[in-house]
mmCIF file of the N, C-alpha and C atoms, coordinates in Angstrom:
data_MODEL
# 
_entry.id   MODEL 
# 
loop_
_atom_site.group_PDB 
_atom_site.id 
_atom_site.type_symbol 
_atom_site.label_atom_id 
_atom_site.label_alt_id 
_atom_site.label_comp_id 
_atom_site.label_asym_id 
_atom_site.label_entity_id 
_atom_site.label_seq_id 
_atom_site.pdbx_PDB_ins_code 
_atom_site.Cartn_x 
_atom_site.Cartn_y 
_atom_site.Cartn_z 
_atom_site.occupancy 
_atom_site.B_iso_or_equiv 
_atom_site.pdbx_formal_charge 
_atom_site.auth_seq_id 
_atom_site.auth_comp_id 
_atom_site.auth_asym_id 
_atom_site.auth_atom_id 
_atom_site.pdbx_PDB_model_num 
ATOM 1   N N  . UNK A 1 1  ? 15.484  -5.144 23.621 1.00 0.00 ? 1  UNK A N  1 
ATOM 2   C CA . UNK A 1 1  ? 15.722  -4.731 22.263 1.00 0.00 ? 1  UNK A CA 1 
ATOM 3   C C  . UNK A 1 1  ? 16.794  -3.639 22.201 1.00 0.00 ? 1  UNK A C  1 
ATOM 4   N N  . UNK A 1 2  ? 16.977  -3.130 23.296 1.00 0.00 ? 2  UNK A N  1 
ATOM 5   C CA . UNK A 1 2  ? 17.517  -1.671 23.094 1.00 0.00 ? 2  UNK A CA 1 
ATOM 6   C C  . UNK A 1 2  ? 19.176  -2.637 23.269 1.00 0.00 ? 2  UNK A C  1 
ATOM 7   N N  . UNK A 1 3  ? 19.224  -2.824 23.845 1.00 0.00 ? 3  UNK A N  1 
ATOM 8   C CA . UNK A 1 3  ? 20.642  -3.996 24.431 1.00 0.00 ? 3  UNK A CA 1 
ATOM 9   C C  . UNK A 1 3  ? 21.186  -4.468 22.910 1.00 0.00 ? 3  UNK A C  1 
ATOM 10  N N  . UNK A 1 4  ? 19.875  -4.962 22.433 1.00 0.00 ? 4  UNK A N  1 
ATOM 11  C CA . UNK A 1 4  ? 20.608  -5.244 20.821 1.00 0.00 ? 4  UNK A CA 1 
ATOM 12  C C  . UNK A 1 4  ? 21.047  -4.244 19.963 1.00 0.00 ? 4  UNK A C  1 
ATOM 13  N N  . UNK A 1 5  ? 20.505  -3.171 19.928 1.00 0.00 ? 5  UNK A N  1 
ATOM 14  C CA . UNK A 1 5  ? 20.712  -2.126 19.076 1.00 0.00 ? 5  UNK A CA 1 
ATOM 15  C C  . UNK A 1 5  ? 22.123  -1.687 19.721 1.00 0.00 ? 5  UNK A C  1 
ATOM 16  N N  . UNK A 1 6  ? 22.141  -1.468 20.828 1.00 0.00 ? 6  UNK A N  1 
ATOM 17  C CA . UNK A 1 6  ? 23.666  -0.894 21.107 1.00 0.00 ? 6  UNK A CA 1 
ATOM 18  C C  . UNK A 1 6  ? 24.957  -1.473 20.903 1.00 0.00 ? 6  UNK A C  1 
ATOM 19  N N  . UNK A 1 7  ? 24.812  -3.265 21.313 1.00 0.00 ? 7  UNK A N  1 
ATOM 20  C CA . UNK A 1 7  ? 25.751  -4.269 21.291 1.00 0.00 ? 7  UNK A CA 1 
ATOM 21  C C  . UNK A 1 7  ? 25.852  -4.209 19.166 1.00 0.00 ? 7  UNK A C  1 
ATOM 22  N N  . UNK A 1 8  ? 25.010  -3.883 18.271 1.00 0.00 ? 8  UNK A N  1 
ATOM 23  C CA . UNK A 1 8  ? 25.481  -4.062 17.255 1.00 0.00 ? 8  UNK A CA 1 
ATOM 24  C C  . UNK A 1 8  ? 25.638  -2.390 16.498 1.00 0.00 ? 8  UNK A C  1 
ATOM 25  N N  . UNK A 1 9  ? 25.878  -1.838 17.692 1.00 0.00 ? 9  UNK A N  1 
ATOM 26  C CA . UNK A 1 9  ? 26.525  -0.388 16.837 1.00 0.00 ? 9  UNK A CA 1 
ATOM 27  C C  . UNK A 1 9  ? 25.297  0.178  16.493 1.00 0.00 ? 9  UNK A C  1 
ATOM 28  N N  . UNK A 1 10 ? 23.912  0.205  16.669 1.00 0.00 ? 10 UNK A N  1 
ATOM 29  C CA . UNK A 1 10 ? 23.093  0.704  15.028 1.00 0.00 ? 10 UNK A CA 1 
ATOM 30  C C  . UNK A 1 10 ? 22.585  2.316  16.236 1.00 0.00 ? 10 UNK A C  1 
ATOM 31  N N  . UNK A 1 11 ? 22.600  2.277  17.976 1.00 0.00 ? 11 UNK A N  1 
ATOM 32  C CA . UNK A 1 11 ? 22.320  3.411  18.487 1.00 0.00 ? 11 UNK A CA 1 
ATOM 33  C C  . UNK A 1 11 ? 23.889  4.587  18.393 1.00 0.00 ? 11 UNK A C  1 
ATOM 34  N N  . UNK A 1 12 ? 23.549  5.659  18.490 1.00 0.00 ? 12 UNK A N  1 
ATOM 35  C CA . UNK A 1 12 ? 24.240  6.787  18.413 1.00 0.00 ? 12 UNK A CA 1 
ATOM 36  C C  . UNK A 1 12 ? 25.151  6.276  20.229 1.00 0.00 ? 12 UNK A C  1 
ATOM 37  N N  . UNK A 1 13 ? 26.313  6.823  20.517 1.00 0.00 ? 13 UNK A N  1 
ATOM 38  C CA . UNK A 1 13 ? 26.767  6.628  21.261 1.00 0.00 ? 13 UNK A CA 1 
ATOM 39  C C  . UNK A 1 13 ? 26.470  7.413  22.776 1.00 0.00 ? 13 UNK A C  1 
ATOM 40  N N  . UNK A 1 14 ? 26.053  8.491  22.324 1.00 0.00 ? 14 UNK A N  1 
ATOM 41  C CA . UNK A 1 14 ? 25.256  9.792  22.829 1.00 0.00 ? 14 UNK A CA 1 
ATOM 42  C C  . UNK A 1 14 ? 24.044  9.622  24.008 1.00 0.00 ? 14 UNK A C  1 
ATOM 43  N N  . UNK A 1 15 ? 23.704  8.689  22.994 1.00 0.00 ? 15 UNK A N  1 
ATOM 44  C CA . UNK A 1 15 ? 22.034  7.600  23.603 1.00 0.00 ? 15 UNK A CA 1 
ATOM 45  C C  . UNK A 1 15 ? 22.386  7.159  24.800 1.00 0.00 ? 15 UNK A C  1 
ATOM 46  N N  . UNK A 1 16 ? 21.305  7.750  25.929 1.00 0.00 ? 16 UNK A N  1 
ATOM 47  C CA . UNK A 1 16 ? 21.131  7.339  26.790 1.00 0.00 ? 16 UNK A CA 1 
ATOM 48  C C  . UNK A 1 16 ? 20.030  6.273  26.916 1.00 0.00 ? 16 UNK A C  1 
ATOM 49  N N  . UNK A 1 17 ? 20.638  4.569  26.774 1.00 0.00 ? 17 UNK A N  1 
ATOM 50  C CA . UNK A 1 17 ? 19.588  3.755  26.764 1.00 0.00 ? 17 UNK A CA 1 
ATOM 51  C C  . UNK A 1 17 ? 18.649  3.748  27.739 1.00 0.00 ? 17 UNK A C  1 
ATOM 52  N N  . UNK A 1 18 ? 18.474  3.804  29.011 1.00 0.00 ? 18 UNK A N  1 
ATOM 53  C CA . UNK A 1 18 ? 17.974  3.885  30.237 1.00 0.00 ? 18 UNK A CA 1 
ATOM 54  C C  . UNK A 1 18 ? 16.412  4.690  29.966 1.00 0.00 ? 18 UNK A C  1 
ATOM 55  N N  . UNK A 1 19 ? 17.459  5.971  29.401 1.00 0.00 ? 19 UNK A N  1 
ATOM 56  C CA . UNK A 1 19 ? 16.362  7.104  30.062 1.00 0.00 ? 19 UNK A CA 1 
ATOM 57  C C  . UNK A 1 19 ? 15.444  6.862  28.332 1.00 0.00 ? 19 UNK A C  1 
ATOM 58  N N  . UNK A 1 20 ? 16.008  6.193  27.271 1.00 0.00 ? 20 UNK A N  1 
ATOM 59  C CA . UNK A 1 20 ? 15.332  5.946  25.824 1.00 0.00 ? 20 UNK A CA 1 
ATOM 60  C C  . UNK A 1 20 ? 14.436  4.921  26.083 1.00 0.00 ? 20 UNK A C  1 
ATOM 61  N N  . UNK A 1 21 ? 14.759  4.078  26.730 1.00 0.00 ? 21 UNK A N  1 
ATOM 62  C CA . UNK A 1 21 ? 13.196  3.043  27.124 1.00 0.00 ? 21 UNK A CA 1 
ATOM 63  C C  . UNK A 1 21 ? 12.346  3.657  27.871 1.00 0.00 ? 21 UNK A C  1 
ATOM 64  N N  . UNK A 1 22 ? 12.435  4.645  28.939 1.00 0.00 ? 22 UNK A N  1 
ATOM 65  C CA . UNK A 1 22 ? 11.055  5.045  29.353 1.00 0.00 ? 22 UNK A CA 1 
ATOM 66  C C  . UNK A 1 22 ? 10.441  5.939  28.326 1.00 0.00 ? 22 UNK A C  1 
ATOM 67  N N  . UNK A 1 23 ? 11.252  6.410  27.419 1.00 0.00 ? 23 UNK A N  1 
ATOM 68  C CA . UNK A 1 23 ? 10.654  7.678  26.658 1.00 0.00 ? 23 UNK A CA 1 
ATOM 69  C C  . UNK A 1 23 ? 9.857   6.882  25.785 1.00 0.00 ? 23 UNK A C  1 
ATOM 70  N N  . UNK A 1 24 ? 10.353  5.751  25.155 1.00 0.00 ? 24 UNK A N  1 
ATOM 71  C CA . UNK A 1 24 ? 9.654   5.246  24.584 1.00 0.00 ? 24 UNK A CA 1 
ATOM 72  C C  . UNK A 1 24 ? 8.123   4.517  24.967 1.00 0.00 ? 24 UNK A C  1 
ATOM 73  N N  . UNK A 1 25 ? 8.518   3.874  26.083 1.00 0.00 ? 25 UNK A N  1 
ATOM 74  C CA . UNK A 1 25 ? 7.647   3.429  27.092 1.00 0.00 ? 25 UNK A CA 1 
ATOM 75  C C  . UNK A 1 25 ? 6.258   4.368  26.783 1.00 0.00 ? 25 UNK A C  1 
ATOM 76  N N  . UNK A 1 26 ? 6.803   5.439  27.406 1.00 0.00 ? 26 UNK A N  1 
ATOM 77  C CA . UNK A 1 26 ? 5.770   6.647  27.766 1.00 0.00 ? 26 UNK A CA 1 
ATOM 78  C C  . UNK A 1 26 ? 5.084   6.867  26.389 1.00 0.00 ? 26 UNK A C  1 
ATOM 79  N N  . UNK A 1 27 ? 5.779   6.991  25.282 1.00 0.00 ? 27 UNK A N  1 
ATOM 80  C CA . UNK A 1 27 ? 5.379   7.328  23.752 1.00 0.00 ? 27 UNK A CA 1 
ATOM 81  C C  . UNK A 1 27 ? 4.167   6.346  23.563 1.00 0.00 ? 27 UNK A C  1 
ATOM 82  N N  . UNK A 1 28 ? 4.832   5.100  23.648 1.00 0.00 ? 28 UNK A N  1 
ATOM 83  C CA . UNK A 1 28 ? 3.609   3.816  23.450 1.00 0.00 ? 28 UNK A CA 1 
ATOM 84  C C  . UNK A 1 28 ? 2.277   3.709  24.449 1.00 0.00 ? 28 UNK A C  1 
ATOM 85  N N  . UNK A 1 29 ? 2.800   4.027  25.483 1.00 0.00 ? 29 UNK A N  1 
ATOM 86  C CA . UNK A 1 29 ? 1.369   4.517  26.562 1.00 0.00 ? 29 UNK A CA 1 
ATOM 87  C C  . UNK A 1 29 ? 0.203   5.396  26.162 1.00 0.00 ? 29 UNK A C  1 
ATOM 88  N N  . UNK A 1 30 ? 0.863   6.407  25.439 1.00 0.00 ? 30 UNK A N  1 
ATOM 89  C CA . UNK A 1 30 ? 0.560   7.567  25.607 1.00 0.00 ? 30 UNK A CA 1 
ATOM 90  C C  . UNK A 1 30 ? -0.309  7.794  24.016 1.00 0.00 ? 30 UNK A C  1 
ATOM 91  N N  . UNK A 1 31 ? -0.091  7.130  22.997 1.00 0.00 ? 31 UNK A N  1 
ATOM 92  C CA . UNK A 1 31 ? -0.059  6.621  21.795 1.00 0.00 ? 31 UNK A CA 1 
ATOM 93  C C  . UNK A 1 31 ? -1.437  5.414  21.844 1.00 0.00 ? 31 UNK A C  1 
ATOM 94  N N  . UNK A 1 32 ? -1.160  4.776  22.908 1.00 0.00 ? 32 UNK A N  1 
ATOM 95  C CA . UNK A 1 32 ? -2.786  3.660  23.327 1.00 0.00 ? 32 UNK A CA 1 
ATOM 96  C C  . UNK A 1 32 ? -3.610  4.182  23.363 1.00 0.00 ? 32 UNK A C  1 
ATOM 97  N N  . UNK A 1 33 ? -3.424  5.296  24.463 1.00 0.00 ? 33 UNK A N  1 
ATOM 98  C CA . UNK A 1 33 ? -4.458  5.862  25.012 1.00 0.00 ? 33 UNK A CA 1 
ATOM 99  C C  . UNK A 1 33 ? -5.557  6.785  24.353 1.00 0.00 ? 33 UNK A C  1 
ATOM 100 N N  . UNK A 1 34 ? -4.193  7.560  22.862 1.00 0.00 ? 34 UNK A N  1 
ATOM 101 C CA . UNK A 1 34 ? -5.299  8.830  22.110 1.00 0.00 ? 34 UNK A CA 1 
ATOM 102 C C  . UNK A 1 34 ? -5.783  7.531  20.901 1.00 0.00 ? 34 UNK A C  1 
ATOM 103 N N  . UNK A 1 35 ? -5.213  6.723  20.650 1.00 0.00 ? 35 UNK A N  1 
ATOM 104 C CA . UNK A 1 35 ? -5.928  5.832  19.769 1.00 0.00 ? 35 UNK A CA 1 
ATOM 105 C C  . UNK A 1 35 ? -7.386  5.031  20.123 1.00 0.00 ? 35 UNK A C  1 
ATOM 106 N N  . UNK A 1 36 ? -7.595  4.856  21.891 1.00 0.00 ? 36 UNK A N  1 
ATOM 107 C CA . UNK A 1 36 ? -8.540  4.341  21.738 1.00 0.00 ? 36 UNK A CA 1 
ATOM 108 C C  . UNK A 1 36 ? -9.502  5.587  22.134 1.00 0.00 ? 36 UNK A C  1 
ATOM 109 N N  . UNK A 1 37 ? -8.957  6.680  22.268 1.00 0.00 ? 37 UNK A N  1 
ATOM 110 C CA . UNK A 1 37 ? -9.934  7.750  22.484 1.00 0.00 ? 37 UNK A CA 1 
ATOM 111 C C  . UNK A 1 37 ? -10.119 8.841  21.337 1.00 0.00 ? 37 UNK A C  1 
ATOM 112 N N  . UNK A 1 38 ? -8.959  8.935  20.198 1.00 0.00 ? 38 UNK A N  1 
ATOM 113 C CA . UNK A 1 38 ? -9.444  9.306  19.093 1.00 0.00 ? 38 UNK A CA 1 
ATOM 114 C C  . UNK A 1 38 ? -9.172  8.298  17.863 1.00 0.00 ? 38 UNK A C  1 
ATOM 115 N N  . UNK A 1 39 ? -9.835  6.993  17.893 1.00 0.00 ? 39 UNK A N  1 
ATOM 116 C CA . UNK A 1 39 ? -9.202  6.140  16.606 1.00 0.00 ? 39 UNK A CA 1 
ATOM 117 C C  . UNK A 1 39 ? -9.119  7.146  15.312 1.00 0.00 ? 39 UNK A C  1 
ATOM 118 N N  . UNK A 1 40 ? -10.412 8.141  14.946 1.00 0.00 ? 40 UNK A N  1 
ATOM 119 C CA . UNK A 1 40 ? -10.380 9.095  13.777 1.00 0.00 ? 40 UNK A CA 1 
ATOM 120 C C  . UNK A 1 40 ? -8.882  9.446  13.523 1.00 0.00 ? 40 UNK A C  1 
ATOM 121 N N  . UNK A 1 41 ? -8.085  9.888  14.359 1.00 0.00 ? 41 UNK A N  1 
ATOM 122 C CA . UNK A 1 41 ? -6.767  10.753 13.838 1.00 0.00 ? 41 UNK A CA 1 
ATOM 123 C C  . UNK A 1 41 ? -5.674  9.553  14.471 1.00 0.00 ? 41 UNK A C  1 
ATOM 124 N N  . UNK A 1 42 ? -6.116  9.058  15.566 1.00 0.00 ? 42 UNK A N  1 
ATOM 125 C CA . UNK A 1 42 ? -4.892  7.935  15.633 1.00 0.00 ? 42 UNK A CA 1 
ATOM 126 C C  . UNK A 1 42 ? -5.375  6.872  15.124 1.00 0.00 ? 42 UNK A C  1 
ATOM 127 N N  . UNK A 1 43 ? -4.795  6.465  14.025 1.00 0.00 ? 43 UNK A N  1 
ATOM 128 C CA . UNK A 1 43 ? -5.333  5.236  13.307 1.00 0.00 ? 43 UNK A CA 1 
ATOM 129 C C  . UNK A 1 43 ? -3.879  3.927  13.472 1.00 0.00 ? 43 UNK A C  1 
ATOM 130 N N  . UNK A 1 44 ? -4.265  2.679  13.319 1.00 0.00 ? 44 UNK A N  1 
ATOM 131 C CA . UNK A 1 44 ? -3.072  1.686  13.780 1.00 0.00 ? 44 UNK A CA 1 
ATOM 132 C C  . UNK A 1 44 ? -2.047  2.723  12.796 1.00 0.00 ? 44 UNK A C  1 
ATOM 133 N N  . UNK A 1 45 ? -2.291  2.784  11.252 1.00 0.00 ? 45 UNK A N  1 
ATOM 134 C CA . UNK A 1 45 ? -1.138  3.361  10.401 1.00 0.00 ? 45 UNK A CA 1 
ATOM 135 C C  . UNK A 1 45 ? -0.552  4.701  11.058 1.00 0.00 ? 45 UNK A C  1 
ATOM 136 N N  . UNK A 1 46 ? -1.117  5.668  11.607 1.00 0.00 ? 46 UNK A N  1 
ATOM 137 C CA . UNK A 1 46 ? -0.591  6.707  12.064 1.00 0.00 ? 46 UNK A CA 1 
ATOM 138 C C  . UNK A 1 46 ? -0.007  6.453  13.761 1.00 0.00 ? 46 UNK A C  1 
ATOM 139 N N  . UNK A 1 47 ? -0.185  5.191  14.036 1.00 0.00 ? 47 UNK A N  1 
ATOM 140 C CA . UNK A 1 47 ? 0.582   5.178  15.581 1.00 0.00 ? 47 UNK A CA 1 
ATOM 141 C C  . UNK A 1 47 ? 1.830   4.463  15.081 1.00 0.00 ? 47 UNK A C  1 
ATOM 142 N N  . UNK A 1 48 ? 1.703   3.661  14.037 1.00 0.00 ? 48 UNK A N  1 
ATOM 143 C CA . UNK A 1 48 ? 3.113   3.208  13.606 1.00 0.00 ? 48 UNK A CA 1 
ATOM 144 C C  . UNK A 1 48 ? 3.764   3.969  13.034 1.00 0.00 ? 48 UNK A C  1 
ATOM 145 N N  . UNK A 1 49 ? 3.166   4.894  12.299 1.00 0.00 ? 49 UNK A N  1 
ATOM 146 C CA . UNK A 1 49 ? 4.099   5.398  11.477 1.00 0.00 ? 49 UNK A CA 1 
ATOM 147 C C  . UNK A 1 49 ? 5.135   7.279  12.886 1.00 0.00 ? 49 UNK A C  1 
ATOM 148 N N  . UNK A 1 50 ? 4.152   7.277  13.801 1.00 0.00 ? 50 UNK A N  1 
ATOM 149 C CA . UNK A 1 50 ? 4.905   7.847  14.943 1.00 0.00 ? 50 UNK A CA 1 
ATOM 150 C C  . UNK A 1 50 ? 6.148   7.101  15.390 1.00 0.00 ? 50 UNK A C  1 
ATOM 151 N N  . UNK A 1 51 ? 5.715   5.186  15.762 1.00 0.00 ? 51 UNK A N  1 
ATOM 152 C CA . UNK A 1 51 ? 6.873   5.147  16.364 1.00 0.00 ? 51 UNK A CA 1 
ATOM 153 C C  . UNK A 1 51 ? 8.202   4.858  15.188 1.00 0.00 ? 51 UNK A C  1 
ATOM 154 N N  . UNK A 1 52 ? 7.819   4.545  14.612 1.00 0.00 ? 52 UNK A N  1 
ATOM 155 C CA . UNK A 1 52 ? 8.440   4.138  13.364 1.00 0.00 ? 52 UNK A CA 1 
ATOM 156 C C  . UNK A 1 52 ? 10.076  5.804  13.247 1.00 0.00 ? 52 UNK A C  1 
ATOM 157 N N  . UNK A 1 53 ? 9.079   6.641  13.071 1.00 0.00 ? 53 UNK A N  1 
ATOM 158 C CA . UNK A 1 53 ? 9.973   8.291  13.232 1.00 0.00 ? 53 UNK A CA 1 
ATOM 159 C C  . UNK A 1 53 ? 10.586  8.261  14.509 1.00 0.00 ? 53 UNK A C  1 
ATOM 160 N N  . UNK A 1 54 ? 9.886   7.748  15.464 1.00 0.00 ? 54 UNK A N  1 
ATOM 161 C CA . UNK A 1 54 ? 11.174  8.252  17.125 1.00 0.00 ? 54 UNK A CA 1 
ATOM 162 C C  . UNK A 1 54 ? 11.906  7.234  16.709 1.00 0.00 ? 54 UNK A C  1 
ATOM 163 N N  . UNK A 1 55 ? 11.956  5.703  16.475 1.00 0.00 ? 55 UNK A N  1 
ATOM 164 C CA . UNK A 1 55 ? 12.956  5.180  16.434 1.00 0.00 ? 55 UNK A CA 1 
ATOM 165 C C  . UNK A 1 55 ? 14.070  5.550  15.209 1.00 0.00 ? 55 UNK A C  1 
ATOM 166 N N  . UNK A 1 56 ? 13.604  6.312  14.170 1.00 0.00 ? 56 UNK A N  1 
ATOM 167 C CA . UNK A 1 56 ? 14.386  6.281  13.422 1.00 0.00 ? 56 UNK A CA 1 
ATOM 168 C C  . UNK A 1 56 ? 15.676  7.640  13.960 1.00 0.00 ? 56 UNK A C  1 
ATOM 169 N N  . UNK A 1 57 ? 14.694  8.650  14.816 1.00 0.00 ? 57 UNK A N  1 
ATOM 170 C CA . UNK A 1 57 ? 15.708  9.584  15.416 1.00 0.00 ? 57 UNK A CA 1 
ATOM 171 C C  . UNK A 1 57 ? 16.806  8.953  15.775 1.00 0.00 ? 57 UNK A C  1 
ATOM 172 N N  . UNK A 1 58 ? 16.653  7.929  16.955 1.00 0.00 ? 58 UNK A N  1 
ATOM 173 C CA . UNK A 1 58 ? 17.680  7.376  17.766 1.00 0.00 ? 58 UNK A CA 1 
ATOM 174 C C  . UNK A 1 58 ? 18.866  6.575  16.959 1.00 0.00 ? 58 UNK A C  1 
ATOM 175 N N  . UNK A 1 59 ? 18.633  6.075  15.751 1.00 0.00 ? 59 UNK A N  1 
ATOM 176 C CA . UNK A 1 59 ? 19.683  5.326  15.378 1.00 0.00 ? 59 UNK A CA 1 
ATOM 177 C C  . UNK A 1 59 ? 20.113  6.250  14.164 1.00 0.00 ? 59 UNK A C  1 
# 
């Protein structure tokens, strides 16, 4: 996905794709894990709406 975003212009040039997939990686790991251990505050709407904000940083 990230390959697409760059080949059509929409990442910052700045962006280091490499090191932006593990971060993300790690975000979504990390994002599983308090959801199935706090569903109360991580709810599906509040894990999307996290990644939803990092990706919007990057582009």
């Amino acid at each position: 996905m990230s390959e697409i975003l760059v080949l059509q212009g929409i990442l910052s040039d700045s962006i280091n794709v490499q090191l932006e997939i593990s971060r993300l990686s790690a975000l979504i790991d990390g994002l599983f894990i308090h959801a199935l251990l706090r569903p109360d505050v991580y709810s599906p709407e509040k894990v999307k709406e996290v990644i939803c904000y990092h990706l919007e940083t990057i582009i």
